[in-house]
N, C-alpha and C positions, 0 to 999 in steps of 0.2 A: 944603224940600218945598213944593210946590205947594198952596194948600188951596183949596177951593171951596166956596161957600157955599149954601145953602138954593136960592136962587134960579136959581143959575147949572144946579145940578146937577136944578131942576124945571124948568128950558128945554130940558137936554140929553133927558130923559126926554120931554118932553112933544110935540119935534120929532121924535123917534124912534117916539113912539104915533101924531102926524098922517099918518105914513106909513102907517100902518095901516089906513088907513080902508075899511071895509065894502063890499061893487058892492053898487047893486039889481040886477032881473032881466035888464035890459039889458046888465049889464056894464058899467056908468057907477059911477064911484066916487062913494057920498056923503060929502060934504063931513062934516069933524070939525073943530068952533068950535078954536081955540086955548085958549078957555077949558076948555072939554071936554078936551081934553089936561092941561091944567095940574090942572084938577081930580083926573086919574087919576093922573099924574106925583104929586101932593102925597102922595095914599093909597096908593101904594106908598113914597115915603120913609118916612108915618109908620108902617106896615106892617111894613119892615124893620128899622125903628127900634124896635117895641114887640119884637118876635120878638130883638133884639140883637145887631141887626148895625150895623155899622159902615162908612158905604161912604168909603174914604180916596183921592185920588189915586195910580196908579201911580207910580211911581220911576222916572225915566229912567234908562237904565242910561250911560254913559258912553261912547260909539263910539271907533272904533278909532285910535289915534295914531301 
């Protein structure tokens, strides 16, 4: 089993929120730090961690032979 660690799995999170990011009025997207992401990414790991979850890599399943 594949396992991932704290950090790997606060980059996947945290590239996923910089997408995210806000327009002003223009319809120009503002800019979200990296740091900003990570910092969000961190409080939902520890989030889901206090609540009791558990986030595991999926199981490849085995393709067809």
């Amino acid at each position: 089993m594949l396992e991932v660690d704290d950090f790997q799995l606060m980059t996947i999170i945290a590239e996923a929120i910089s997408t995210c990011a806000i327009e002003n009025r223009n319809g120009e997207k503002l800019p979200i730090t990296s740091e900003q992401a990570t910092c969000v990414a961190k409080v939902v790991i520890t989030a889901l961690s206090l609540a009791g979850f558990e986030i595991t890599p999926m199981a490849k399943t085995a393709g067809p032979t």
